[in-house]
N, C-alpha and C positions, 0 to 999 in steps of 0.2 A: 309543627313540622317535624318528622320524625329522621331518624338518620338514613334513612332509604329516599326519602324526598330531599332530602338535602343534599345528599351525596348523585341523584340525578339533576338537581340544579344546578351544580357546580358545574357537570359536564355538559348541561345544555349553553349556559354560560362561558364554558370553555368555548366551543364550538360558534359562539354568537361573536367572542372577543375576536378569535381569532381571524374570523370570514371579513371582518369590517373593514374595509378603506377607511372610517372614520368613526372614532368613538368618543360620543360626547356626554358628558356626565353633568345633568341638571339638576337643580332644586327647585320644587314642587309643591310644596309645604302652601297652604291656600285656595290652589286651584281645587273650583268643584269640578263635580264629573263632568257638566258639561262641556265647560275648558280642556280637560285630558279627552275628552271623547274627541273634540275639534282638532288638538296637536295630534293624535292617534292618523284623525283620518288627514292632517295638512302631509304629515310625512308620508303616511303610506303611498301618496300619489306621487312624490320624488321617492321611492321606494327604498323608505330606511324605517325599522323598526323603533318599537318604543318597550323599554321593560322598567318596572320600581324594582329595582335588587336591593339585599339587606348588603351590607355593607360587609360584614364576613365571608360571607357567600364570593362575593366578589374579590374581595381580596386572594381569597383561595384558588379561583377559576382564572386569577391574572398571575400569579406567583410563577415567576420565572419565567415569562416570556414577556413579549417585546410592551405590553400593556401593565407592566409592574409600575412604570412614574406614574400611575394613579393610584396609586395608592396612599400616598398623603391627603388625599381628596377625597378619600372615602368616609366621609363623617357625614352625620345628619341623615336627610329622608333622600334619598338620590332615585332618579331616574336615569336611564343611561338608555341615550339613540344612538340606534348600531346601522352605519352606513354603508350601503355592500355595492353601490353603483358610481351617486354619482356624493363626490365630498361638500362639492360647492354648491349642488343644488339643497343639501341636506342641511348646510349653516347656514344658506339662505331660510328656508322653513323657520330653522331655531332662532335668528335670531329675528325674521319678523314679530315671532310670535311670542317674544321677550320684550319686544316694544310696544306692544298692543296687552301686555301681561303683566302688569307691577309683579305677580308674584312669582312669576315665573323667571330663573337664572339661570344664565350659562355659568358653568364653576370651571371646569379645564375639557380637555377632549387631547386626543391621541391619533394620529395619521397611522397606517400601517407602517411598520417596522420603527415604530415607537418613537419619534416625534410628538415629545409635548406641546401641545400648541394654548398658551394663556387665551382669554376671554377675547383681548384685542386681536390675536392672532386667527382666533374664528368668524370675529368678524370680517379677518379683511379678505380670508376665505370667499367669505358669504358674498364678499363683491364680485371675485372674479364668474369670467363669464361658463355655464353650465355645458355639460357636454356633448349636447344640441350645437348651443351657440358654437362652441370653438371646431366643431364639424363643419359648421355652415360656413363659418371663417376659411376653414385651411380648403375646404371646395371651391368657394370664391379665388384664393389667392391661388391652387391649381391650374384652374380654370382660365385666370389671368393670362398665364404665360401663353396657351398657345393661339392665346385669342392675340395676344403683340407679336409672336411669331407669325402668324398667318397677317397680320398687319403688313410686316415690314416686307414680306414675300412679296404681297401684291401692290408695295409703293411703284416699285419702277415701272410695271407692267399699267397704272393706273397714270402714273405721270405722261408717259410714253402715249397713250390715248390723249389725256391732256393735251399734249403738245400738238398731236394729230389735228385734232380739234379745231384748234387755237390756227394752225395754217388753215385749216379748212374757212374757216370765218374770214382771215386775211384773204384766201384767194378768192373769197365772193364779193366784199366789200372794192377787190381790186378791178373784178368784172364789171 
């Protein structure tokens, strides 16, 4: 790689760091290509990329912005998934696919504006619910309110029938 390819990885790199809502930095070391082909296409369907960056490379493209606490974590063969949507659908992917992977690690990851987040802390990521679900949620609990407001509206107008009713029966059983 020469210093014109390098010096464009950096800034492509730049550009990937900074766009990410979540940057997760793996080890890979193991996996054949079928395996990387599989984690390629599990993310791309929660729509987070997959890059192997050299380790300099990266340091350079993270230097002085909010993704610099990864840089003690820059050693070894690294993969780094770059999450531009959804964070929690993204450490679900990693880390199913870490459990079904002996060889495959989560090592650290980064939240935008630089939130270190350790191994356990991706995990617990990876539980909360994705950005579908928590849509469907707050629709539902929207939805709630004027569904009990148009309830309590028509208590008294529904009682009041009720009541109607209820003499109407009395005054035939009277007849």
């Amino acid at each position: 790689m020469n210093r014109m390819e390098k010096t464009q990885e950096v800034e492509d790199l730049k550009v990937l760091f900074g766009d990410a809502q979540l940057t997760v930095l793996t080890e890979y070391s193991g996996l054949d290509v079928a395996s990387m082909t599989a984690l390629r296409r599990t993310l791309r369907q929660v729509e987070t990329g997959y890059r192997v960056v050299k380790n300099t490379l990266a340091r350079l493209a993270t230097a002085d912005t909010d993704n610099e606490v990864l840089h003690p974590h820059f050693t070894g063969p690294l993969g780094v998934a770059f999450a531009n949507e959804d964070p929690a659908a993204a450490a679900k992917a990693l880390t199913e696919f870490a459990k079904d992977h002996d060889e495959f690690n989560i090592r650290a990851g980064v939240l935008s504006g630089g939130k270190l987040l350790e191994v356990k802390e991706i995990e617990a990521l990876a539980k909360l619910p994705g950005k579908d679900q928590l849509r469907a949620m707050l629709l539902g609990a929207l939805s709630g309110a004027p569904r009990q407001f148009v309830t309590v509206l028509t208590a008294p107008s529904r009682d009041f029938v009720g009541v109607l009713a209820a003499r109407q029966r009395q005054l035939e059983e009277a007849s």
